[in-house]
DRENTORZA-837522 format. One record per residue (C-alpha): chain; x, y, z. Coordinates in steps of 0.2 Angstrom, whole numbers, plus 2048, in hexadecimal, padded with zeros to 3 digits. Layout:
<node c="A" x="X" y="Y" z="Z"/>
...
This chain:
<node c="A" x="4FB" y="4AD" z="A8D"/>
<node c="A" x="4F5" y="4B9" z="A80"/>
<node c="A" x="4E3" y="4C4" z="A82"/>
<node c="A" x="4DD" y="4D3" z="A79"/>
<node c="A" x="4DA" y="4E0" z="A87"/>
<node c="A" x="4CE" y="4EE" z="A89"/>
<node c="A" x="4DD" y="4FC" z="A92"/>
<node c="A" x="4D2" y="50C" z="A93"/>
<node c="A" x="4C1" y="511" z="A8B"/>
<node c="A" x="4C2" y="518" z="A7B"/>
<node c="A" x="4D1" y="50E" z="A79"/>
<node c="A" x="4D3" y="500" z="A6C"/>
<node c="A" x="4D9" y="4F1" z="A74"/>
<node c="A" x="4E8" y="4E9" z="A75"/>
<node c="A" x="4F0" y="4D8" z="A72"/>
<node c="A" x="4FC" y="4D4" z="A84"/>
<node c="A" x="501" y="4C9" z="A8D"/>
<node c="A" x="4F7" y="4C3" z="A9C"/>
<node c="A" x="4F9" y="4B6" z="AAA"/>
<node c="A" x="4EE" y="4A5" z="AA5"/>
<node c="A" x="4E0" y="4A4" z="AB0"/>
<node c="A" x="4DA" y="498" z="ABD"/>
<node c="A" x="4CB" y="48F" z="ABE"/>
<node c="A" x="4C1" y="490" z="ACF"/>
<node c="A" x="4B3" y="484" z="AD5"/>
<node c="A" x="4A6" y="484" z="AC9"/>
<node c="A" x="4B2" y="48C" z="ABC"/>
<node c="A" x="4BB" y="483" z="AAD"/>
<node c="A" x="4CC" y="48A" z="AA3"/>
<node c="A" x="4C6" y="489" z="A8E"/>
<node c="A" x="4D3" y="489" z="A83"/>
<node c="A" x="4CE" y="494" z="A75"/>
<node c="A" x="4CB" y="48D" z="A66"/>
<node c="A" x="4C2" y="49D" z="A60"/>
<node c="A" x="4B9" y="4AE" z="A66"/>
<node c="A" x="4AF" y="4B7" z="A5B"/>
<node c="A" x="4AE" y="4CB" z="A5C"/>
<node c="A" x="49E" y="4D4" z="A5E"/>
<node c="A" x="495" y="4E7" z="A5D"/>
<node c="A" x="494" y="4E7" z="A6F"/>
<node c="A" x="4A6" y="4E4" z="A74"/>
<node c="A" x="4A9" y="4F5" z="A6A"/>
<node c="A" x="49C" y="4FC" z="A75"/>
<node c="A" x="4A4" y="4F5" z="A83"/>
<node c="A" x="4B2" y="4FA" z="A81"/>
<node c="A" x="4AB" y="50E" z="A7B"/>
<node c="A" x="4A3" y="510" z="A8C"/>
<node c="A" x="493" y="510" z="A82"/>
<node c="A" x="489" y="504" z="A8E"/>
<node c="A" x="493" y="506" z="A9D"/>
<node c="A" x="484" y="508" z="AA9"/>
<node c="A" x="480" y="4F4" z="AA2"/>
<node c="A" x="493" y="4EE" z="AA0"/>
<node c="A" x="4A0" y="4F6" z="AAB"/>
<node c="A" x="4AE" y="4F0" z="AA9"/>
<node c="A" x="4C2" y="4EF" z="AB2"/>
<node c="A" x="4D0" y="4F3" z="AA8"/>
<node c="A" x="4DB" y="4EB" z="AA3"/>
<node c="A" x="4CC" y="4DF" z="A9E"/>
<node c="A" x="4CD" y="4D2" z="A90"/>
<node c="A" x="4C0" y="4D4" z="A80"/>
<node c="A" x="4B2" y="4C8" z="A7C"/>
<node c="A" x="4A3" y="4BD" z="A83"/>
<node c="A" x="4A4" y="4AF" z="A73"/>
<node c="A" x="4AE" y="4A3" z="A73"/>
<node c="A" x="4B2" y="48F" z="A6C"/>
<node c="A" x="4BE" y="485" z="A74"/>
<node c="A" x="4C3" y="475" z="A7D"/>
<node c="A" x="4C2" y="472" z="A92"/>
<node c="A" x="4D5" y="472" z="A95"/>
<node c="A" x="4D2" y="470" z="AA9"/>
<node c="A" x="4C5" y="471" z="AB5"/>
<node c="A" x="4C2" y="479" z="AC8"/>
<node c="A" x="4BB" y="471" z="AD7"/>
<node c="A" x="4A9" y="46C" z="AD6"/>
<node c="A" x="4A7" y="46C" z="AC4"/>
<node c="A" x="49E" y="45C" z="ABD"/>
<node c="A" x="498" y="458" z="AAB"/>
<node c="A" x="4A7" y="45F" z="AA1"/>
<node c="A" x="4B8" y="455" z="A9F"/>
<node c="A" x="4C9" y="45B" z="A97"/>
<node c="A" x="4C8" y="45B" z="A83"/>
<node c="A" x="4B4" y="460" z="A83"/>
<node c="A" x="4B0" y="46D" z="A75"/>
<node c="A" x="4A4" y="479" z="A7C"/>
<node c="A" x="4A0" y="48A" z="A7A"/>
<node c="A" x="498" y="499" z="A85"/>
<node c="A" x="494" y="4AB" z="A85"/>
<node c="A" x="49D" y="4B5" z="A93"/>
<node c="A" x="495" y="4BF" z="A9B"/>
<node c="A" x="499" y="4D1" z="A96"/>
<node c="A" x="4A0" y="4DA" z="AA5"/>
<node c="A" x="4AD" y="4CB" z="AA4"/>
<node c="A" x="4B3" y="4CA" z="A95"/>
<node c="A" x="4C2" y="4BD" z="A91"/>
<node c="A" x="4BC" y="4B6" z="A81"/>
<node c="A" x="4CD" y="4BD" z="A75"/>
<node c="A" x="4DA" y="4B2" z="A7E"/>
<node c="A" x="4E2" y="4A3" z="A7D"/>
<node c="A" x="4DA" y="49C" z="A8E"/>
<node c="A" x="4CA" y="4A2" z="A97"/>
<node c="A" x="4C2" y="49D" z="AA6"/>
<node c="A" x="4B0" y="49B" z="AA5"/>
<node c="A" x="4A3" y="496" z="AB2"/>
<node c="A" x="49F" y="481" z="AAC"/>
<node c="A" x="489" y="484" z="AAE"/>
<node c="A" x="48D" y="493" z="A9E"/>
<node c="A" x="496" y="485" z="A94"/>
<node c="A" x="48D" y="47B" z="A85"/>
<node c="A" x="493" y="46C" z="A79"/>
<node c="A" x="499" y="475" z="A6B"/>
<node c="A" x="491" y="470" z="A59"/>
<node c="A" x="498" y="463" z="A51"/>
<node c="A" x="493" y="468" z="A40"/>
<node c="A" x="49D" y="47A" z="A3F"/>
<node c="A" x="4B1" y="47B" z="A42"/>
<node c="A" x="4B4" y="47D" z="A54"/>
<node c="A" x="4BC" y="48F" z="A52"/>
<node c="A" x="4AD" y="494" z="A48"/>
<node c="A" x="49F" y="48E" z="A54"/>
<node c="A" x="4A3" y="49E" z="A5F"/>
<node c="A" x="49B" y="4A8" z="A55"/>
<node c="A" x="489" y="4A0" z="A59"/>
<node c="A" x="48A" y="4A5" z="A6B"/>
<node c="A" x="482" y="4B7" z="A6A"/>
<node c="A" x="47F" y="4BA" z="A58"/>
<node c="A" x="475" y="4AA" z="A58"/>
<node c="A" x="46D" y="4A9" z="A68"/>
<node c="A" x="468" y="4BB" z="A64"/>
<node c="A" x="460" y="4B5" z="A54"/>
<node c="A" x="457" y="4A6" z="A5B"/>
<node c="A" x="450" y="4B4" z="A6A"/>
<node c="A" x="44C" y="4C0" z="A5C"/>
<node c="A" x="441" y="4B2" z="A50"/>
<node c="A" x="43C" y="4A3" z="A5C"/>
<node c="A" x="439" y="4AC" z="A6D"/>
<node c="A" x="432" y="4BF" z="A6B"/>
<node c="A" x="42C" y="4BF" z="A58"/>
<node c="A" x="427" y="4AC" z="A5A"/>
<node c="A" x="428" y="4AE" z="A47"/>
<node c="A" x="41C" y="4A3" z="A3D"/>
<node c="A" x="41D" y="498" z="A2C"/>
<node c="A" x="414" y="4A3" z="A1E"/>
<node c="A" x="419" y="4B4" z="A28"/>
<node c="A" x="425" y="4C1" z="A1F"/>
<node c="A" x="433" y="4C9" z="A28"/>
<node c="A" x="43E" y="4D5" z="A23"/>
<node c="A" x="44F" y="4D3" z="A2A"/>
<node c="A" x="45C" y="4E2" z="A2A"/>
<node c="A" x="46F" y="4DF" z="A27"/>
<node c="A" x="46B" y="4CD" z="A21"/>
<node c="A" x="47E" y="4CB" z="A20"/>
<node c="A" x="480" y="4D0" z="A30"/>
<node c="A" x="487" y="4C8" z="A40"/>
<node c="A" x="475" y="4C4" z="A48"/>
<node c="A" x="46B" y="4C7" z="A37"/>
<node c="A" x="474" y="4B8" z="A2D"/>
<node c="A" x="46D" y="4AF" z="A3A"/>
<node c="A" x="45D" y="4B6" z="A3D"/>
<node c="A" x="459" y="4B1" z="A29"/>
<node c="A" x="45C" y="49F" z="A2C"/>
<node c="A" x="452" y="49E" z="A3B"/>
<node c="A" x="446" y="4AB" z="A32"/>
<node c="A" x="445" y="499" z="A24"/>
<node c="A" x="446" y="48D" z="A2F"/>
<node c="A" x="435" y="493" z="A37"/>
<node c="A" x="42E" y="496" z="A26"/>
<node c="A" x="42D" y="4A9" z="A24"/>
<node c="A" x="42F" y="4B2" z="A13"/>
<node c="A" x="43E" y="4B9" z="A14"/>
<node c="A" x="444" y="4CA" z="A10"/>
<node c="A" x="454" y="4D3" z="A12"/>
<node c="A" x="461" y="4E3" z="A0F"/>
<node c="A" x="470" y="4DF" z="A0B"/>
<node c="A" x="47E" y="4E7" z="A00"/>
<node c="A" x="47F" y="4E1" z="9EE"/>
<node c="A" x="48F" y="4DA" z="9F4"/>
<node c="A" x="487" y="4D0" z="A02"/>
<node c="A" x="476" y="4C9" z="9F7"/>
<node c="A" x="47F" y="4B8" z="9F4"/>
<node c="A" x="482" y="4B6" z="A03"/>
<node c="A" x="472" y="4BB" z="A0A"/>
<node c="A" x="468" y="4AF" z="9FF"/>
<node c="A" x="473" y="49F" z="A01"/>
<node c="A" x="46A" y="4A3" z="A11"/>
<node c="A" x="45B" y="4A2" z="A0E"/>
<node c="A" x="458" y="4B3" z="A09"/>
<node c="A" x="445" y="4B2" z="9FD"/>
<node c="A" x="447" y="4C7" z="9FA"/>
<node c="A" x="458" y="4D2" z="9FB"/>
<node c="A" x="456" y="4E3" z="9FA"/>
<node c="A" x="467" y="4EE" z="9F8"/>
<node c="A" x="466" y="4FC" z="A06"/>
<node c="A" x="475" y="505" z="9FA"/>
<node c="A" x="468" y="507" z="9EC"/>
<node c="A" x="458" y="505" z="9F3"/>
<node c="A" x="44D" y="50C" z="A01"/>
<node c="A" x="447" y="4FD" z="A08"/>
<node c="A" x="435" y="506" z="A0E"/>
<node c="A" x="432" y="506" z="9FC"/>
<node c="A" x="435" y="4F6" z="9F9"/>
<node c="A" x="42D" y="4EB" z="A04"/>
<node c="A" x="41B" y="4EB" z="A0F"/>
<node c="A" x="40F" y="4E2" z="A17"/>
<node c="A" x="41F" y="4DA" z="A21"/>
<node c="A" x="419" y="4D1" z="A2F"/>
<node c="A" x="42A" y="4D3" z="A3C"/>
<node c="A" x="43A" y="4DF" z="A3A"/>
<node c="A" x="447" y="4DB" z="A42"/>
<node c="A" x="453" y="4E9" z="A42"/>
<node c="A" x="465" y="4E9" z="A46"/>
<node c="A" x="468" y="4FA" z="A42"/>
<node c="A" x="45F" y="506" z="A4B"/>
<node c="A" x="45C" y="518" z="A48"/>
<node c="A" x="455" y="51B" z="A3A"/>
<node c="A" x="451" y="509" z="A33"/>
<node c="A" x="448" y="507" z="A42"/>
<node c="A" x="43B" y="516" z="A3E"/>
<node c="A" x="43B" y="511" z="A2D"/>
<node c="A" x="436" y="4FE" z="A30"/>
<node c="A" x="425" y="504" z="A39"/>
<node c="A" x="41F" y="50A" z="A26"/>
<node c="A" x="421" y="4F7" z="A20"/>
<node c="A" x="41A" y="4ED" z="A2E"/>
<node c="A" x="406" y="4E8" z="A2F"/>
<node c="A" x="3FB" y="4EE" z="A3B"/>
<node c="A" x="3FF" y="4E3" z="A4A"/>
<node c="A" x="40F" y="4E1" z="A42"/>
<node c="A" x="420" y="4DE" z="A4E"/>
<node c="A" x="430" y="4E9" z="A4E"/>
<node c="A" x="440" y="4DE" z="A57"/>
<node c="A" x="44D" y="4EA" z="A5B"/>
<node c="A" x="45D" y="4E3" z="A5F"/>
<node c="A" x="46B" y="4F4" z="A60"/>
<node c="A" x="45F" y="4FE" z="A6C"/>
<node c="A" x="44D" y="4FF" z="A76"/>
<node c="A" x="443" y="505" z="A67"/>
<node c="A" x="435" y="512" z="A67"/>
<node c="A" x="426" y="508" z="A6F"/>
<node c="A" x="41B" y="516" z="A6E"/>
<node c="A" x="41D" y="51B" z="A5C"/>
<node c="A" x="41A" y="508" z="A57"/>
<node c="A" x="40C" y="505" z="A63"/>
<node c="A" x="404" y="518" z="A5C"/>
<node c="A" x="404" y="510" z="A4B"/>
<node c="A" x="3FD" y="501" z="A51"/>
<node c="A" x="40C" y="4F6" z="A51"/>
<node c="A" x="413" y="4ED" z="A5F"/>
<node c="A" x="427" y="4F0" z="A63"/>
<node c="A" x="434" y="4E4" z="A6B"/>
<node c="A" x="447" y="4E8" z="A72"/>
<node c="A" x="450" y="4D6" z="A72"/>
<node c="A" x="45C" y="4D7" z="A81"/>
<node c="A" x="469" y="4C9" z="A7F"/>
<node c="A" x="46F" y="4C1" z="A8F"/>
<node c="A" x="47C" y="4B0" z="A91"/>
<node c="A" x="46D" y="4A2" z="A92"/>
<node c="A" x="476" y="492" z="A91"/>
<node c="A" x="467" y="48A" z="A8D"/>
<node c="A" x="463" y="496" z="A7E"/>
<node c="A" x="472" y="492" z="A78"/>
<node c="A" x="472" y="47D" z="A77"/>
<node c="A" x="460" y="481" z="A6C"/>
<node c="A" x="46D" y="48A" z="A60"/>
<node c="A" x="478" y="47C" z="A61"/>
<node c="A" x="46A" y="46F" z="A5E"/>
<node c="A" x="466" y="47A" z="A4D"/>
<node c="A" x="475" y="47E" z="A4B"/>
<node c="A" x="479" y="46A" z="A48"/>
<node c="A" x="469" y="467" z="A3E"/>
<node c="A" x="473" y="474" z="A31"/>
<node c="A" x="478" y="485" z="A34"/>
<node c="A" x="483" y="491" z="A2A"/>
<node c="A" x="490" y="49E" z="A33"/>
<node c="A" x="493" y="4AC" z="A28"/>
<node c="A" x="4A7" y="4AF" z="A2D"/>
<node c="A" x="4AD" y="4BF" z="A27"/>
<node c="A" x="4BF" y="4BA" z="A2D"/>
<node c="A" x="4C8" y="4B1" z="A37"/>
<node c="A" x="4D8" y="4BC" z="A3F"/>
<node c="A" x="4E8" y="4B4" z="A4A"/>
<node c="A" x="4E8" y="4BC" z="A5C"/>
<node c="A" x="4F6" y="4C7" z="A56"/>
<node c="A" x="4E7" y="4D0" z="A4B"/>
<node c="A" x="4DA" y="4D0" z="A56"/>
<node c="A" x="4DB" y="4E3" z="A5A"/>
<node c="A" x="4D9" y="4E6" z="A47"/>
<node c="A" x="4CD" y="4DB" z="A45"/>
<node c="A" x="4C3" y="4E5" z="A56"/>
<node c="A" x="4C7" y="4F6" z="A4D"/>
<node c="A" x="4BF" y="4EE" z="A3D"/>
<node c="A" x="4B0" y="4E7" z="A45"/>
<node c="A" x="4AC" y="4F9" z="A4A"/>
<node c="A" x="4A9" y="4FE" z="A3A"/>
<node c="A" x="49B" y="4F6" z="A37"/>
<node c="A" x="49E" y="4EE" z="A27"/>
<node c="A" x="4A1" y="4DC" z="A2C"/>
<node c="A" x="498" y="4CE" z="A22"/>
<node c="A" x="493" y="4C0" z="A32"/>
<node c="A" x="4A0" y="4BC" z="A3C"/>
<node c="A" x="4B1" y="4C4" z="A42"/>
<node c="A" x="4BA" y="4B5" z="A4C"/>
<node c="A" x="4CC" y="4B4" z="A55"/>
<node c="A" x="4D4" y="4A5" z="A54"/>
<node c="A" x="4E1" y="4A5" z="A62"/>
């Protein structure tokens, strides 16, 4: 079969050919309907959180993917030939950017019925991220405001809809380019980072969350309430700084949670909108990695073997 493989840090990876695996007991082989790219796979595959994710080369790229059960090992119960599931690998594994992956069954949930099947892959971190962002560490109220950075984003498109769905006042950056997409959204307030500083812009904000880092992150302190709550998702951000101005600070690390993952699904049902950026044939999948790395993309960069 096909895969896109890490071969070396610092490497981009490469589309070759690769034995099909085998599920064991307890494992199931997914046909890959669709696997969608994220930031960490290019950090992953940069060595830039190799003391977290080390991985063996030649290693295949991704955690998200959207497929069907194509066979099952020994002692797997629940899941039959032809279910649409999806699951998020974990990291140091990989295997999502192939034709065929084998998965362990207890990471595997129904896929949405609601979304194409090749699509849904881009809910399992983006998504879950989001919903552990708003609904477990901000716990984000109706009648609260949040400002959400990159609204168009991978997680922050998602992180709007929730942000709604809980009733916050929503604000946003986003490009002039991105603004329609942001408010179809949900978006109540979008604030053009190319043309505005958003610190002069916006105040009183209840909860940040910032998938930028750097300085965004120092920045967002100045718009937040006392007692206000900064969510950083790239890196730990600087607790002392926030809790010195009277703010509290949270770092959302994303592990696979199944669980997590079938409350996305269950909203995700109810109505849920993945931004897609493209969707790209195996063959392209290592240009769509170096795009991704960019930085630019609007949601969801998927694969679609």
């Amino acid at each position: 079969m096909k895969a896109l493989q890490y071969t070396a840090y610092g490497r981009s990876p490469v589309v070759t050919d690769v034995p099909e695996p085998v599920p064991g007991p307890g494992e199931v082989l997914v046909r890959v309907a669709g696997a969608a790219l994220n930031p960490l796979d290019v950090k992953i595959g940069a060595g830039h959180v190799l003391d977290y994710f080390p991985i063996v080369f030649p290693s295949t790229v991704g955690t998200d993917l959207a497929g069907t059960v194509e066979r099952v090992g020994s002692d797997v119960t629940g899941w039959s030939i032809g279910d649409a599931v999806i699951t998020r690998t974990d990291p140091t594994a990989g295997g999502a950017v192939a034709q065929y992956a084998v998965v362990p069954a207890a990471s595997l949930v129904a896929a949405p019925t609601t979304i194409p099947l090749h699509a849904a892959a881009g809910l399992a971190t983006a998504a879950a991220t989001a919903w552990q962002a708003v609904t477990e560490i901000a716990e984000l109220k109706s009648g609260q405001k949040v400002l959400v950075h990159a609204g168009a984003g991978g997680v922050g498109s998602f992180v709007i809809q929730l942000a709604r769905r809980a009733g916050a006042h929503v604000v946003t950056t986003a490009s002039s380019a991105a603004a329609e997409i942001v408010r179809k959204l949900g978006a109540d307030e979008i604030i053009d980072y190319t043309r505005v500083d958003f610190w002069t812009a916006v105040s009183d904000v209840d909860v940040v969350v910032d998938s930028v880092g750097g300085e965004i992150e120092a920045r967002s302190l100045d718009v937040l309430k006392p007692g206000g709550l900064l969510v950083s998702l790239p890196v730990p951000p600087d607790f002392e700084r926030a809790a010195a101005r009277g703010l509290r600070a949270e770092f959302v690390f994303h592990a696979s949670d199944p669980e997590r993952l079938a409350k996305v699904v269950a909203v995700a049902n109810e109505g849920f909108d993945i931004v897609v950026d493209r969707t790209v044939p195996l063959s392209d999948a290592a240009d769509a990695f170096d795009y991704l790395a960019q930085g630019h993309a609007k949601g969801k960069v998927i694969v679609q073997p």
